[in-house]
C-alpha positions, 0 to 999 in steps of 0.5 A: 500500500501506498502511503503519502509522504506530506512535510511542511514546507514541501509541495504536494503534488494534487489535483486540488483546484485553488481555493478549494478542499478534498478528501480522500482516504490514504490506509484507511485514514481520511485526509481533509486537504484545504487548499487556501491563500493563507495568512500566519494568523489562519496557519495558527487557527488550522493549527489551533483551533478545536476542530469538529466532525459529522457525518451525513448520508442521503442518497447512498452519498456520504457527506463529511462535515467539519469545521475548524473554530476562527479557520473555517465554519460548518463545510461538507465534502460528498464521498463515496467509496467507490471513487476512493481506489480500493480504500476501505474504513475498518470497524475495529473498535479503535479511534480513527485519525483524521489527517488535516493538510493545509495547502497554499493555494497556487504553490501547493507548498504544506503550511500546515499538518495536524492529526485530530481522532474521532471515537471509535463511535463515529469510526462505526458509524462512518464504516456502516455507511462505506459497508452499505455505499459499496455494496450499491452498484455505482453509476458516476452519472447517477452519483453526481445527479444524487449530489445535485438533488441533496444540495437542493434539499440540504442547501447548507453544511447547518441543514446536513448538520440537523440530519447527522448520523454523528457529531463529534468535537475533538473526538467526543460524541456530541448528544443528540 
């Protein structure tokens, strides 16, 4: 298996559009990157700032939901499995890390790294829906038209949020 090598200071070599974010999963482990024009102030929030998580399902589309406090507000990226190149997330009972990689936007240059856990609660719950999702046949047409549709229906990261399979601040399940 494959592993990236990420260093601050060094580019990383990504299709990631300026001023946008990605995720996808390298071993297992999710990896948000945030490609952004960046100030030292904004590398000390990313670095920083409490970070929270969620998951949204609708559709056979998995949504991750995250924020990093005074870095960026409530924000949702689609995923599916079936894109993911033969990734998997186990239900192993254990904390799941969350790799979180900052990027400047036009030089792709690493301003900022930091690994933040969820429980193995939100791990459960996030390999429950990759289990389901794959065992959906998977039409590229269809999965895009499917995120159209929940964008219309849940037009904001706050709407997903209220509809959440799970919460979770720094690794703590938040109540319902």
């Amino acid at each position: 298996m494959d592993f990236l090598k990420l260093t601050i200071g060094e580019r990383f070599e990504s299709d990631l559009a300026d001023e946008g974010m990605s995720i996808l999963l390298n071993g297992g482990a999710p990896i948000l990157a945030f490609k952004f024009s960046v100030s030292e102030n904004d590398i000390e929030n990313f670095l920083n700032g409490p970070v929270s998580f969620g998951l949204f399902a609708d559709a056979n589309v998995i949504f991750f939901l995250f924020k990093i406090d005074d870095f960026l507000d409530w924000s949702d990226l689609a995923f599916t499995i079936h894109l993911a190149q033969g990734e998997s997330v186990d239900d192993d009972g254990s904390y799941l890390p969350f790799h979180l990689v900052l990027l400047e936007s036009g030089t792709s240059i690493v301003k900022g790294l930091r690994i933040v856990t969820v429980s193995p609660a939100f791990r459960s719950a996030l390999a429950k829906l990759v289990k389901q999702q794959a065992a959906e046949r998977f039409d590229t047409i269809g999965y895009y038209q499917a995120i159209g549709g929940i964008y219309e229906a849940y037009p904001s990261a706050a709407l997903m949020l209220k509809n959440a399979v799970v919460i979770e601040c720094g690794g703590l399940t938040l109540p319902d």
